[in-house]
PDB file of N, CA, C and O in Angstrom, chain B, residues numbered from 101:
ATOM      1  N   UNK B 101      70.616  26.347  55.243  1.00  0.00           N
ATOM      2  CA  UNK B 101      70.147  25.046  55.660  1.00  0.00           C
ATOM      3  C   UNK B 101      71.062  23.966  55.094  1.00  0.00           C
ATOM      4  O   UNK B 101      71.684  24.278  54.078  1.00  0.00           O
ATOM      5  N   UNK B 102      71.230  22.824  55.562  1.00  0.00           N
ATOM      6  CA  UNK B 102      72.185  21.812  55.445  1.00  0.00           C
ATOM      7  C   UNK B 102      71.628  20.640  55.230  1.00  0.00           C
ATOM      8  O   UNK B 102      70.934  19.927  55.955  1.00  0.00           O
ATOM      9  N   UNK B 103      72.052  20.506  54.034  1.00  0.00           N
ATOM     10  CA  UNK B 103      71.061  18.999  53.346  1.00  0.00           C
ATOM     11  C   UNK B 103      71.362  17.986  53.770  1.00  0.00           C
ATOM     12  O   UNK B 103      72.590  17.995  53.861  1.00  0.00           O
ATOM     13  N   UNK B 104      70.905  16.919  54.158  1.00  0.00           N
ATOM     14  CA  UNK B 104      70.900  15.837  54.493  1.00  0.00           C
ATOM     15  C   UNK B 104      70.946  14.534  53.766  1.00  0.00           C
ATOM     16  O   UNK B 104      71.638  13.530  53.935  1.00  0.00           O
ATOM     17  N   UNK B 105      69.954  14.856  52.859  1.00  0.00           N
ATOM     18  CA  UNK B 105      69.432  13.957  52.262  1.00  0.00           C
ATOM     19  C   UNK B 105      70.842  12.957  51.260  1.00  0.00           C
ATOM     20  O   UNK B 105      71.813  13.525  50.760  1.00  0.00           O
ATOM     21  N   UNK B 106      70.659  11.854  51.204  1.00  0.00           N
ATOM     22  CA  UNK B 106      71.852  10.846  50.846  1.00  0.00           C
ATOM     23  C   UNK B 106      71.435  10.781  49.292  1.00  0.00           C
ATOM     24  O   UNK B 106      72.133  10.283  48.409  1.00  0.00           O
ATOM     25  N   UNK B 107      70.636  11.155  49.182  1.00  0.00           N
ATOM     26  CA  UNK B 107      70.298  11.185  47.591  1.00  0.00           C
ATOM     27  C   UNK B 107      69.710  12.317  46.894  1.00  0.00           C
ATOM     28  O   UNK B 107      70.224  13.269  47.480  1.00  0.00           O
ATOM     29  N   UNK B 108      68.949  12.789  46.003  1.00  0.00           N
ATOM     30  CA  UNK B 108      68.726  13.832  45.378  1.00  0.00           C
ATOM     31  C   UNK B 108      67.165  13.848  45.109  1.00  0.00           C
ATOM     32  O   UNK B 108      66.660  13.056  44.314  1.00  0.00           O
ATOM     33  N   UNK B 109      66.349  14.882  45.878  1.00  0.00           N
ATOM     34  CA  UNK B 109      65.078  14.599  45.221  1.00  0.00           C
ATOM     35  C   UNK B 109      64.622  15.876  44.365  1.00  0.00           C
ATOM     36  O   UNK B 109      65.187  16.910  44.009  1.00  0.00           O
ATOM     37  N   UNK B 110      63.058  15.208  44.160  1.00  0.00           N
ATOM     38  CA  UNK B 110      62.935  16.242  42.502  1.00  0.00           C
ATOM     39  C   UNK B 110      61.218  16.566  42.954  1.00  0.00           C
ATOM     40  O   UNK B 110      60.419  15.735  43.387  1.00  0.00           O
ATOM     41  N   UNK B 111      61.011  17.818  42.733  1.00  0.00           N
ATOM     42  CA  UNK B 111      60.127  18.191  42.466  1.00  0.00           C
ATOM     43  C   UNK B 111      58.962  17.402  41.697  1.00  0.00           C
ATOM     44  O   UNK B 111      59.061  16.903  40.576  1.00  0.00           O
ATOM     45  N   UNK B 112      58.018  17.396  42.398  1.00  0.00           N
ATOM     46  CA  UNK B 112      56.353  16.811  41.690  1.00  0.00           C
ATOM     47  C   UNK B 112      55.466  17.106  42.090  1.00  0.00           C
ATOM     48  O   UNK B 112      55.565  17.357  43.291  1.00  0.00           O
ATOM     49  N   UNK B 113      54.631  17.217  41.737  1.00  0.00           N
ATOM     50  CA  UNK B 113      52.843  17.669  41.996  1.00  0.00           C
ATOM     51  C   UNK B 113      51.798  16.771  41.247  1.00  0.00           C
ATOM     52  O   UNK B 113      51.059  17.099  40.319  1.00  0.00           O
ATOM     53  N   UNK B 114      51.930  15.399  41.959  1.00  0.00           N
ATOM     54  CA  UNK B 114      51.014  14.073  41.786  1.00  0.00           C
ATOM     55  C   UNK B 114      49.909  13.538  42.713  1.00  0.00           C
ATOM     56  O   UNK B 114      50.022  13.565  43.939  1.00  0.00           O
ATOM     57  N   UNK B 115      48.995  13.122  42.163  1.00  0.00           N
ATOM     58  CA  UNK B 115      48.069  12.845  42.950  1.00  0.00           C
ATOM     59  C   UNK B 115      48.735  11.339  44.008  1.00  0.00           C
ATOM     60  O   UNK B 115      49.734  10.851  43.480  1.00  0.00           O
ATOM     61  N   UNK B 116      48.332  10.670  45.254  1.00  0.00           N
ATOM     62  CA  UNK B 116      48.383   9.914  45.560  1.00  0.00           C
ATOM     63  C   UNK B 116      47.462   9.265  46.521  1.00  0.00           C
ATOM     64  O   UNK B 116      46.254   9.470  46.400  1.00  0.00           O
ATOM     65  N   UNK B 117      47.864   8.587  47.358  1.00  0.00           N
ATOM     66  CA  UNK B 117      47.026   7.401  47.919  1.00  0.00           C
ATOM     67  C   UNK B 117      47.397   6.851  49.305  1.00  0.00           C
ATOM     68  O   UNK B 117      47.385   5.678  48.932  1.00  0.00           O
ATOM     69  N   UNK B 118      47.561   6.804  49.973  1.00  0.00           N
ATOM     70  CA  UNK B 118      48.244   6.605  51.399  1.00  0.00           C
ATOM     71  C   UNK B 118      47.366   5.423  51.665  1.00  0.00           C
ATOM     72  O   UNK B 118      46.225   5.753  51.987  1.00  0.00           O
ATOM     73  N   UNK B 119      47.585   4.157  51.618  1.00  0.00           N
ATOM     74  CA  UNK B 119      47.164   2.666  52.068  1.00  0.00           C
ATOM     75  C   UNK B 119      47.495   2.228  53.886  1.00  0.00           C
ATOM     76  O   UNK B 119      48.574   2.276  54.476  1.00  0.00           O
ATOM     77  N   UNK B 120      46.445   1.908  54.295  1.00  0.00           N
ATOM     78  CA  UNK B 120      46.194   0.550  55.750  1.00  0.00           C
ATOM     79  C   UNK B 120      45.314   0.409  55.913  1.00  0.00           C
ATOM     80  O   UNK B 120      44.229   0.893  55.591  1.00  0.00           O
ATOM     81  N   UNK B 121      45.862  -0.694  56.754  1.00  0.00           N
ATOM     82  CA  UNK B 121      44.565  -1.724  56.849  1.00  0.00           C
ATOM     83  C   UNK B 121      43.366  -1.691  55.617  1.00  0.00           C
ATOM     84  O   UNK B 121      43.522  -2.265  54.540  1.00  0.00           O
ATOM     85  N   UNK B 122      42.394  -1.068  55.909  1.00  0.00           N
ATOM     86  CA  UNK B 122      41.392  -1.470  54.380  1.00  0.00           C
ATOM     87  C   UNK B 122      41.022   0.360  54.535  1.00  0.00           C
ATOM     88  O   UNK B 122      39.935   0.751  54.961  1.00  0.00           O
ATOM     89  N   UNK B 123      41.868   1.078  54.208  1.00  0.00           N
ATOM     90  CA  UNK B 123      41.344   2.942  54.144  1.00  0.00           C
ATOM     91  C   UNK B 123      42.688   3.114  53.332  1.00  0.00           C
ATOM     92  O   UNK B 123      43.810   2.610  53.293  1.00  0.00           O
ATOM     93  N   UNK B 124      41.782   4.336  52.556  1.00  0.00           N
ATOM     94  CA  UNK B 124      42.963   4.888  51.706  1.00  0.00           C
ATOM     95  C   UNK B 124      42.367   6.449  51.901  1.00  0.00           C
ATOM     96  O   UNK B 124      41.155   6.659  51.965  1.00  0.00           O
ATOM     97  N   UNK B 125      43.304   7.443  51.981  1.00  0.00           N
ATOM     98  CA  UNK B 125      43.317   8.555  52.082  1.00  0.00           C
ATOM     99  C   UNK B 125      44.081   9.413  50.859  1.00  0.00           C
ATOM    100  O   UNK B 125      45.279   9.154  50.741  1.00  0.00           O
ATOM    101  N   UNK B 126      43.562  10.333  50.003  1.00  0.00           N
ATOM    102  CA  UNK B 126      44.217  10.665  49.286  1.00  0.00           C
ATOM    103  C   UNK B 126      45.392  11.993  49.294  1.00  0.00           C
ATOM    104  O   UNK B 126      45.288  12.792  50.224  1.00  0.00           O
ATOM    105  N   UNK B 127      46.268  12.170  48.473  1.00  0.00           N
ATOM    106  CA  UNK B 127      47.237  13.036  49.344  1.00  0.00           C
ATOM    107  C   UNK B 127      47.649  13.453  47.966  1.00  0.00           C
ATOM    108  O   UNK B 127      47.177  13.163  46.867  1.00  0.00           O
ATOM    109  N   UNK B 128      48.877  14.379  48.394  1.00  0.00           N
ATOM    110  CA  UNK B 128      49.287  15.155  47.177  1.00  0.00           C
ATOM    111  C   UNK B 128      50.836  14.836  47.034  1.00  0.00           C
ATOM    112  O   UNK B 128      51.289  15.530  47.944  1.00  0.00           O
ATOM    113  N   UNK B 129      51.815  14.269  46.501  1.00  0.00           N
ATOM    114  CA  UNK B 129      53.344  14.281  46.741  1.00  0.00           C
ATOM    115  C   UNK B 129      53.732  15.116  45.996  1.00  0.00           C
ATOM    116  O   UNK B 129      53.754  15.129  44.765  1.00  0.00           O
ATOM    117  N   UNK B 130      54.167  16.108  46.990  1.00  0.00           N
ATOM    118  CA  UNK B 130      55.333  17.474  46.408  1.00  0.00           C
ATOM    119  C   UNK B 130      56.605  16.943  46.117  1.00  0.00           C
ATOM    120  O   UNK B 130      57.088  17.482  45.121  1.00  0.00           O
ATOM    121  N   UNK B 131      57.328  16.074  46.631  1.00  0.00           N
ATOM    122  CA  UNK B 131      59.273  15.923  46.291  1.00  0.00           C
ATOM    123  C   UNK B 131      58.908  14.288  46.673  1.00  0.00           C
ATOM    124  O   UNK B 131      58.209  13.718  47.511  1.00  0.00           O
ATOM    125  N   UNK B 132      59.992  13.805  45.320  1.00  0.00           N
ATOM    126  CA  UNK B 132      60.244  12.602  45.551  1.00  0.00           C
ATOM    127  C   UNK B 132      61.905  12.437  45.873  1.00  0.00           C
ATOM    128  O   UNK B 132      62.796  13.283  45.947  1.00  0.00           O
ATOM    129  N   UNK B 133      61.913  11.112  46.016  1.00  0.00           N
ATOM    130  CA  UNK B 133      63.873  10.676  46.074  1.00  0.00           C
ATOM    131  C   UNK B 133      63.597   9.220  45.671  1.00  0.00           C
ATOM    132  O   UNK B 133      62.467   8.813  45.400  1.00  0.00           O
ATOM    133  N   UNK B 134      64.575   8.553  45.654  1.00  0.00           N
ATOM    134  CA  UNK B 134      64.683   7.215  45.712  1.00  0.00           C
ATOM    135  C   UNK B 134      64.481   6.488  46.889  1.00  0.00           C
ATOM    136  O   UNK B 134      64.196   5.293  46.959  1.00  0.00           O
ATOM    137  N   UNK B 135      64.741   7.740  48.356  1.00  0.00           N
ATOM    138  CA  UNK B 135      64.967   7.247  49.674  1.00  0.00           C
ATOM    139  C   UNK B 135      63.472   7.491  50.074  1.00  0.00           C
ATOM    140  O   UNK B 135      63.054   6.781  50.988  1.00  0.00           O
ATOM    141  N   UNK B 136      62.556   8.452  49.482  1.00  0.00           N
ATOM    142  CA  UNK B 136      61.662   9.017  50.590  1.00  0.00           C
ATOM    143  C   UNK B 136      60.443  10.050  49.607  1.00  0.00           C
ATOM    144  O   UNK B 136      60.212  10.095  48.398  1.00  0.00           O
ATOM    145  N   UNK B 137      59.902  10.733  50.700  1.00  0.00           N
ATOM    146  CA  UNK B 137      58.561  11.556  49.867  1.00  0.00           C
ATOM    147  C   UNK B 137      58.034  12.530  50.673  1.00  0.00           C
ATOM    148  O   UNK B 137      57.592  12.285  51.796  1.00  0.00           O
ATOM    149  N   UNK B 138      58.052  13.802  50.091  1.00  0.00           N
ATOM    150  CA  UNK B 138      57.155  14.159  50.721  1.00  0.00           C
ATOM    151  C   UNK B 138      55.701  14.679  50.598  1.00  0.00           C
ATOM    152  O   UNK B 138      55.542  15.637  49.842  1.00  0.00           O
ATOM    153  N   UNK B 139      54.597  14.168  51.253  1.00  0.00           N
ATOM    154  CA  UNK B 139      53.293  14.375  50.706  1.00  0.00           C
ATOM    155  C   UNK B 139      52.354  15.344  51.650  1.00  0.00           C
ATOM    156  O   UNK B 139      52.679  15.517  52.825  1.00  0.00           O
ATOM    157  N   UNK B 140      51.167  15.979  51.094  1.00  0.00           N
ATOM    158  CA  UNK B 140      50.249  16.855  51.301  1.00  0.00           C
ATOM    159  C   UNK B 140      49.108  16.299  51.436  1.00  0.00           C
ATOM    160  O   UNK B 140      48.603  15.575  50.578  1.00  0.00           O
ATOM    161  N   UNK B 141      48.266  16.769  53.225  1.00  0.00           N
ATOM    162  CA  UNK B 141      47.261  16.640  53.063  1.00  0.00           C
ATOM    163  C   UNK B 141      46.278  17.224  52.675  1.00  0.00           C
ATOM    164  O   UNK B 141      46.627  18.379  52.432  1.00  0.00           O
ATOM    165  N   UNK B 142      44.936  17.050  52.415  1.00  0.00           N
ATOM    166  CA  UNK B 142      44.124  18.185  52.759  1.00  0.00           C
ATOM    167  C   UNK B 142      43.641  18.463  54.195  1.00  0.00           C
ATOM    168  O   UNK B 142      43.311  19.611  54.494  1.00  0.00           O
ATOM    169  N   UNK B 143      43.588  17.528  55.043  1.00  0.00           N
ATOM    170  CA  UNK B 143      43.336  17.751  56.631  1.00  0.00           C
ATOM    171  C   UNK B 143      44.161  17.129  57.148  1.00  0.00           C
ATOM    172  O   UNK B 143      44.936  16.484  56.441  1.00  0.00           O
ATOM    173  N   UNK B 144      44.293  17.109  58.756  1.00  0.00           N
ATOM    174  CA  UNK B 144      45.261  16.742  59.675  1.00  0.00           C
ATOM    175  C   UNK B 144      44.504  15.176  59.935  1.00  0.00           C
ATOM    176  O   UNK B 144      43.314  15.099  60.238  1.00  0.00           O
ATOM    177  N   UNK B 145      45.163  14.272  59.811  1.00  0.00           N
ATOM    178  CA  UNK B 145      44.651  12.393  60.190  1.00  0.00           C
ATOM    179  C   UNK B 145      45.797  12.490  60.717  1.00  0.00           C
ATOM    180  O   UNK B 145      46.712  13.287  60.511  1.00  0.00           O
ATOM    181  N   UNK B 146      45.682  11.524  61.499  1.00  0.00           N
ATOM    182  CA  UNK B 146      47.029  10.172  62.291  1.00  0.00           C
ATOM    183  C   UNK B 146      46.638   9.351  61.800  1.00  0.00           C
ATOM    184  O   UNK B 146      45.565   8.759  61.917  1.00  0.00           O
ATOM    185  N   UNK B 147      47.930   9.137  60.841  1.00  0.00           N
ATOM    186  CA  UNK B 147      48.441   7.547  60.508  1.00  0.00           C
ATOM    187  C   UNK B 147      48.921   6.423  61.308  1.00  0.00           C
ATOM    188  O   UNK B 147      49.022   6.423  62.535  1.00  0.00           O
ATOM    189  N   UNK B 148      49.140   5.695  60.704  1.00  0.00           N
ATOM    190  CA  UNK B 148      50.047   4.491  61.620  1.00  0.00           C
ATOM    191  C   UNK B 148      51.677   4.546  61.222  1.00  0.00           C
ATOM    192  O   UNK B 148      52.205   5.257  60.366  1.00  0.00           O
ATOM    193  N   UNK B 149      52.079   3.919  61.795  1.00  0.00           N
ATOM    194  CA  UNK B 149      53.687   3.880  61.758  1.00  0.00           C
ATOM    195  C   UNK B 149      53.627   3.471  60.557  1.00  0.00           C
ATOM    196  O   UNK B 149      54.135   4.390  59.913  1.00  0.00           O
ATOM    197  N   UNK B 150      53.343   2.715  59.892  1.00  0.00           N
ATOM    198  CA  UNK B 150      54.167   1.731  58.505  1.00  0.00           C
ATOM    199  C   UNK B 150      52.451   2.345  57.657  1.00  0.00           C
ATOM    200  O   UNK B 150      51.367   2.684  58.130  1.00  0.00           O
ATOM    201  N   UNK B 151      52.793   2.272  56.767  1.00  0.00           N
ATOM    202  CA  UNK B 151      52.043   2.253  55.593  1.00  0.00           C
ATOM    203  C   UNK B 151      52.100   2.378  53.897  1.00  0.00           C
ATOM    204  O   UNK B 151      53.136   2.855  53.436  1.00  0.00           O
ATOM    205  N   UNK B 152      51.294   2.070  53.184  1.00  0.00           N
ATOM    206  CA  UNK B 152      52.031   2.027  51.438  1.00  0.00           C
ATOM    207  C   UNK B 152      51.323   3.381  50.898  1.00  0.00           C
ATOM    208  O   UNK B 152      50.145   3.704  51.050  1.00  0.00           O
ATOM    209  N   UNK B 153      52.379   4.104  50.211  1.00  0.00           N
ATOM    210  CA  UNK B 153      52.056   5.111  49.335  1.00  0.00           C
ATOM    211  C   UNK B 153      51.672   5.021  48.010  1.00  0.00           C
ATOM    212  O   UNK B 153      52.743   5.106  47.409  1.00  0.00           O
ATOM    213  N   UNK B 154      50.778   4.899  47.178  1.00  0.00           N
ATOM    214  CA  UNK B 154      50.877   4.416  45.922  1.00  0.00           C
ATOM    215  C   UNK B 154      50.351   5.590  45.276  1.00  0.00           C
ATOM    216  O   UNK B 154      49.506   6.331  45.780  1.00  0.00           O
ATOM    217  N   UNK B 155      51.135   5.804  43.597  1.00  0.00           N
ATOM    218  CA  UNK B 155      50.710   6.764  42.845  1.00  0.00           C
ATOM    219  C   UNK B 155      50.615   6.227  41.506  1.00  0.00           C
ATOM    220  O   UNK B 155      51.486   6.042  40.657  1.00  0.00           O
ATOM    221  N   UNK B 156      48.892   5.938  41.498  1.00  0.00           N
ATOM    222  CA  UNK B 156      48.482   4.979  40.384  1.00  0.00           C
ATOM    223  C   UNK B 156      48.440   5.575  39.119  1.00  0.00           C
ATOM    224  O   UNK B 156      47.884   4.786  38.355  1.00  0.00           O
ATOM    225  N   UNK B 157      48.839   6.815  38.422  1.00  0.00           N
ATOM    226  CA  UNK B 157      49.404   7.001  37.164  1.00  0.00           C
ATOM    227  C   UNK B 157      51.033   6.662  36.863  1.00  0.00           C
ATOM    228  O   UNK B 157      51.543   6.182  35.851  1.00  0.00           O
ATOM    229  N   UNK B 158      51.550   7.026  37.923  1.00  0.00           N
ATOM    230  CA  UNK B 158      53.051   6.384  37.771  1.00  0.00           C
ATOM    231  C   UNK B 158      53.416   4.470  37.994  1.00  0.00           C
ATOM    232  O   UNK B 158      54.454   3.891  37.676  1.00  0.00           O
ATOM    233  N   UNK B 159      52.089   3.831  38.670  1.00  0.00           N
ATOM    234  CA  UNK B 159      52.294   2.224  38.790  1.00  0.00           C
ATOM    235  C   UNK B 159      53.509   2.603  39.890  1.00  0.00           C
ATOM    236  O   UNK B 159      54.704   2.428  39.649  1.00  0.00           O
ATOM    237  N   UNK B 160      53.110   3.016  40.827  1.00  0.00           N
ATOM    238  CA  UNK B 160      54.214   3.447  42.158  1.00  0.00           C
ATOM    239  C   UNK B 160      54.069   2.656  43.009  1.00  0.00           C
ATOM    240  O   UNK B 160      53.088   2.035  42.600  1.00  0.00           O
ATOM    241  N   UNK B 161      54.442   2.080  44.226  1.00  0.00           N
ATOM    242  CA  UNK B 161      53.579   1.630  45.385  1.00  0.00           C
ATOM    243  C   UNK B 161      55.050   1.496  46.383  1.00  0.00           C
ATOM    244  O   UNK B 161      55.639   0.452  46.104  1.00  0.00           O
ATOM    245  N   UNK B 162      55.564   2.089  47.169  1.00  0.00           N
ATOM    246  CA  UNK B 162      56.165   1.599  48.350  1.00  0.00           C
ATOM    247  C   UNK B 162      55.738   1.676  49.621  1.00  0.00           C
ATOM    248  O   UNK B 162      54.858   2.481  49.926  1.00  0.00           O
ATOM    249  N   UNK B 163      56.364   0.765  50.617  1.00  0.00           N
ATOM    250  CA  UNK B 163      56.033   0.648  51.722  1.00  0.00           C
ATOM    251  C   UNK B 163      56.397   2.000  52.690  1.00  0.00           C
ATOM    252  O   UNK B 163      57.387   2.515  52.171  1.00  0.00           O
ATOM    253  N   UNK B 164      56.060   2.642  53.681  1.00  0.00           N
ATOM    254  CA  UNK B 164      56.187   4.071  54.290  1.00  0.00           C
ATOM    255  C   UNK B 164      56.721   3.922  55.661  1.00  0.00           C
ATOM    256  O   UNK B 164      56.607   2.844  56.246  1.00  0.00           O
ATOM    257  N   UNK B 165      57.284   4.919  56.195  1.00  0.00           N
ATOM    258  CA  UNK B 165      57.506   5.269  57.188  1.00  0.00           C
ATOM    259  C   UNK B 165      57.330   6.705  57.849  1.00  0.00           C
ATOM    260  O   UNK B 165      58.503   7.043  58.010  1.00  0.00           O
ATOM    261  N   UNK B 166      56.853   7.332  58.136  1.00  0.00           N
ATOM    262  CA  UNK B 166      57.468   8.803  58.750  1.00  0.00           C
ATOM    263  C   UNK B 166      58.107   9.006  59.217  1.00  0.00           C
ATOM    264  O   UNK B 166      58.462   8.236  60.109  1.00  0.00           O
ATOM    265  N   UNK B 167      58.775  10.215  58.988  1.00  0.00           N
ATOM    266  CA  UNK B 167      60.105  10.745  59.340  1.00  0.00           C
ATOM    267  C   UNK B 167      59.932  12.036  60.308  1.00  0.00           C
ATOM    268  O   UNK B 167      60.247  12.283  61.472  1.00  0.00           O
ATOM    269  N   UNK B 168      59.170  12.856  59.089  1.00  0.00           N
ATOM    270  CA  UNK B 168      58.911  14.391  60.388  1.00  0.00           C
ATOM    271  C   UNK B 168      57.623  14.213  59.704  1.00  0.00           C
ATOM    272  O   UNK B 168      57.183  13.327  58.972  1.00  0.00           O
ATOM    273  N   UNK B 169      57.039  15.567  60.263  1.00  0.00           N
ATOM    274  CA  UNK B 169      55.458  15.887  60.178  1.00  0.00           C
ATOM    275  C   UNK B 169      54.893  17.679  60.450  1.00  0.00           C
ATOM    276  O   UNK B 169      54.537  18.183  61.516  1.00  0.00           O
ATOM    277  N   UNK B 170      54.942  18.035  59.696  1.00  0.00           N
ATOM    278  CA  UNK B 170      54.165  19.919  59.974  1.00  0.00           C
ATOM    279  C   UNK B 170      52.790  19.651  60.179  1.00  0.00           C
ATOM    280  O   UNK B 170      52.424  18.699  60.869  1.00  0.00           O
ATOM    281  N   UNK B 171      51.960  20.476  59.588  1.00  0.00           N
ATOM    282  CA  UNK B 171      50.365  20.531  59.914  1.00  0.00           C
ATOM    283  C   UNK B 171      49.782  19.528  59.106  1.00  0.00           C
ATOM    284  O   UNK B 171      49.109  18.637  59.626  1.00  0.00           O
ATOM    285  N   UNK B 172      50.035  19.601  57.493  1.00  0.00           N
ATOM    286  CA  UNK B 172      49.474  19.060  57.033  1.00  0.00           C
ATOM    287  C   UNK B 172      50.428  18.545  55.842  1.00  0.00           C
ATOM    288  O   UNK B 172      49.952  18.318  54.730  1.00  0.00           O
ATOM    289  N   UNK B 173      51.575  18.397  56.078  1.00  0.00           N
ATOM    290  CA  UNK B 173      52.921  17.534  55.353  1.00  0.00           C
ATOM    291  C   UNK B 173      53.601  17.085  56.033  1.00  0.00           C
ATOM    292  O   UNK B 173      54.060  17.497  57.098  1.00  0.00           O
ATOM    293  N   UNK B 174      53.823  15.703  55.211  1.00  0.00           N
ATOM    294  CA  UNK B 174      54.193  14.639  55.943  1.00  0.00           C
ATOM    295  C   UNK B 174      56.057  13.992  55.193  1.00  0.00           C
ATOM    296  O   UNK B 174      56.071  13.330  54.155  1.00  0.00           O
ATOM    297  N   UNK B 175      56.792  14.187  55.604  1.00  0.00           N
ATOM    298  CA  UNK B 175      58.450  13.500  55.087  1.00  0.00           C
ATOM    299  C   UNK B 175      58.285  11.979  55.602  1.00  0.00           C
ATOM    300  O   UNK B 175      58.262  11.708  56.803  1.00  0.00           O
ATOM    301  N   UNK B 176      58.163  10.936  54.498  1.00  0.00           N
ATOM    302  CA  UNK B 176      58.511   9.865  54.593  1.00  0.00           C
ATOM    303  C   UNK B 176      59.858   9.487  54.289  1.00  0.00           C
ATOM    304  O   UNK B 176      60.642  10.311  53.818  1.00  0.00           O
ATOM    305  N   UNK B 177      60.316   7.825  54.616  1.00  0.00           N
ATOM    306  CA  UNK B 177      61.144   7.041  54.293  1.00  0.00           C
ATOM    307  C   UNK B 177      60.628   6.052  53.741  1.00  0.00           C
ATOM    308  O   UNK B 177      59.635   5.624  54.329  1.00  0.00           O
ATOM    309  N   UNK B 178      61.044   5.308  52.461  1.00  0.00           N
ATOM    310  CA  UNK B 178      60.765   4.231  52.251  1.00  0.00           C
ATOM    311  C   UNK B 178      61.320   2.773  52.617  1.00  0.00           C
ATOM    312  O   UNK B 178      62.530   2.611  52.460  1.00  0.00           O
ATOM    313  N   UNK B 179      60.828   2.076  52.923  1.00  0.00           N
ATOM    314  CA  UNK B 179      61.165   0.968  53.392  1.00  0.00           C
ATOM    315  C   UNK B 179      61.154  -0.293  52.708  1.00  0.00           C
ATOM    316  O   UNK B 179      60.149  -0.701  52.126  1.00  0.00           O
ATOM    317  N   UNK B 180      62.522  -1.089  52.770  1.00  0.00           N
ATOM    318  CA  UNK B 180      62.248  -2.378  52.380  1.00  0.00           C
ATOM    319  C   UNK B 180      61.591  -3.490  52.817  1.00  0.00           C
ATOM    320  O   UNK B 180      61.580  -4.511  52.130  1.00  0.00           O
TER     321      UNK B 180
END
């Protein structure tokens, strides 16, 4: 397989938070980067295009995008 990724991500197993409009859904982030994330659900939801990820033991919060999507993991981008 042929990496892509423009930066280097790292292994984690953190709780998180997936933010819109006024719902938060909680999720699991397996790999971080500087660029992106990828997180775990426990069930299949549709999100919206844009949304904030926050991981309130780390004081985390960026804005989201999706990138790809399996059943129940999701590859974001973060956005400025």
């Amino acid at each position: 397989m042929i990496e892509k990724r423009t930066t280097q991500r790292y292994r984690v197993f953190k709780g998180g938070t997936i933010r819109f409009e006024s719902s938060g859904i909680t999720c699991t982030v397996r790999n971080i980067s500087a660029n992106g994330a990828a997180i775990e659900l426990d069930a299949t939801v549709t999100l919206p295009q844009s949304f904030t990820l926050a991981i309130a033991r780390d004081n985390f919060v960026r804005n989201c995008r999706t990138v790809w999507r399996s059943e129940r993991r999701i590859g974001l981008a973060f956005v400025q």
